[in-house]
N, C-alpha and C positions, 0 to 999 in steps of 0.2 A: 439468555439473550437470543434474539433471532440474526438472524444468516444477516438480515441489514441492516440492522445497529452496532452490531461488528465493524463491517464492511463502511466506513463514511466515505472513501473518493479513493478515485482511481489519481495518483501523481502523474501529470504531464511535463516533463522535463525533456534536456536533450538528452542526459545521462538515460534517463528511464527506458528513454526510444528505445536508444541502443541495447539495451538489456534486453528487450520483448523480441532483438531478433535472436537472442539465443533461450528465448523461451522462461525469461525474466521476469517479473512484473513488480510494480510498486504503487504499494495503498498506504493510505493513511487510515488506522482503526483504533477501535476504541482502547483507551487507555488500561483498561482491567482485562483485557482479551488477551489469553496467551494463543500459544504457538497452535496449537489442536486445535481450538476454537478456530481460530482465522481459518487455519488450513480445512477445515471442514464449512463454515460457509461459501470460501472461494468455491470449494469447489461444488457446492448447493449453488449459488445463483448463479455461474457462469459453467458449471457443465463440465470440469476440465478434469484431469488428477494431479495432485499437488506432490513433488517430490521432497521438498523440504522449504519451512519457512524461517526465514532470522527479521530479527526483532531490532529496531533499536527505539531509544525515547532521546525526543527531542527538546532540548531545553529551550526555553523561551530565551528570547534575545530583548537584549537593553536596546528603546530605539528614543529616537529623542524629535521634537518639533519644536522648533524654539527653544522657550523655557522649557517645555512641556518633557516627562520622560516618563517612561512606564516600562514595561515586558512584554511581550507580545506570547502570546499562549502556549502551554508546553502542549505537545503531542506524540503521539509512538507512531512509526515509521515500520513497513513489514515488506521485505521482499520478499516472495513468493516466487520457486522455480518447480518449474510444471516436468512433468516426465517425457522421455523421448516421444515416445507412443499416441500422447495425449494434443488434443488439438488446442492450439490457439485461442485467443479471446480474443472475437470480434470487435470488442470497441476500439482495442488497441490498433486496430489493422487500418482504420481510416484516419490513425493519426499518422504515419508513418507514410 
């Protein structure tokens, strides 16, 4: 898999912010990608060094419109903590 098939979207939250000032981040990636994998694209498209990454999956949620009800899609969830050393990702700096 390449570094961006891995890599689907940077999570914007309040929670997230706050994590990126202590050199935090949180992505949403692909569901078959482990720990290595991520931590080695991160840090391919964005330049940075990864100091460790945790995983979680996300279970779809029961949502309902009317009658209507369904699931809404499961996904994996990966925080990414960068090393002292290593610089920042610029995308996150114009969120904040």
């Amino acid at each position: 898999m390449a570094a961006q098939d891995i890599i689907v979207r940077p999570i914007i939250t309040e929670k997230s912010m706050l994590g990126a000032t202590d050199k935090k981040y949180t992505f949403e990636v692909a569901k078959k990608a482990n720990k290595i994998e991520i931590a080695k694209a991160v840090e391919e498209i964005f330049g940075v060094k990864v100091a460790k990454v945790n995983t979680v999956n996300v279970r779809g949620r029961l949502r309902r419109q009317g009658r209507n009800q369904g699931y809404t899609r499961a996904w994996k969830k990966a925080y990414v903590t960068l090393t002292q050393d290593s610089k920042d990702i610029e995308f996150f700096e114009g969120m904040m």
